[in-house]
C-alpha positions, 0 to 999 in steps of 0.5 A: 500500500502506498504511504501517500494513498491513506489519506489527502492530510498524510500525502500532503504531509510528504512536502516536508520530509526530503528525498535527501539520502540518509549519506553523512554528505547529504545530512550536511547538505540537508542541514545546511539549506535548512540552517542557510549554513549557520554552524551555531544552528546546525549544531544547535539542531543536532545536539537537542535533537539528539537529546529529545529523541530518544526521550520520543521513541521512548513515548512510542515504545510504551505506547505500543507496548501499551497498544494506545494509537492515540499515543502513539499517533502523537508521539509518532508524528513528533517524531517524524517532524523532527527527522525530516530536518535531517533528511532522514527519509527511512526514519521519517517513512517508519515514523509516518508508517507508526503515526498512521497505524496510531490513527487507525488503531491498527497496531498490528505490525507496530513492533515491526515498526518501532524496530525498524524505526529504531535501527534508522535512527541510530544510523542517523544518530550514529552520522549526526554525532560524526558531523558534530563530535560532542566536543568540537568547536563549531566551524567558522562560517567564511564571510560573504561581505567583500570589503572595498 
């Protein structure tokens, strides 16, 4: 079944993740037009990214294990606006895929889901935190200004 057929909102929704490949390359290009460059930004998106999603998937986890599509629905859609900042378009489509089943109340394959939704973002986080070691000073931006 094709993700844009379930509904005008859910196909409508697909503007906003992009075909971006999850490459560590592409992350960077992707955080860039996001940020228009700005390295204070980008590491700013990362570092509290990286700090609230787990705390989200953790929201999921329970609300499967709880079968509660409402929560999960919820918790699930999150999630998927916040990946689709990085381009990651396997996590985003298995965030969609769990806030559709949510909506639905069909948990069904949930499980299933949730793990693949868990191994696509820590090959995100795994890139993200390779892009921006916890530690390292952000990158100087170059001028754009030509002195005269």
């Amino acid at each position: 079944m094709a993700v844009n057929a379930v509904t005008p909102a859910v196909a409508s929704a697909s503007a906003f993740s992009s075909p971006v490949t999850t490459d560590a390359p592409d992350i960077r290009a992707q955080l860039d037009r996001m940020t228009g460059g700005n390295e204070k930004l980008a590491r700013s998106l990362v570092q509290t990214f990286l700090k609230d999603a787990p705390k989200t998937i953790a929201l999921i986890r329970d609300a499967v294990k709880a079968t509660n599509g409402e929560r999960l629905g919820a918790a699930a859609h999150l999630l998927k606006g916040s990946l689709s900042i990085f381009g990651a378009p396997a996590a985003v489509e298995a965030a969609r895929r769990l806030q559709n089943m949510g909506r639905a109340g069909n948990l069904a394959k949930a499980p299933e889901e949730l793990l693949e939704l868990e191994r696509s973002y820590e090959e995100l986080a795994r890139q993200l935190k390779s892009l921006f070691p916890a530690n390292a000073p952000p990158q100087k931006q170059a001028a754009n200004k030509t002195r005269r």
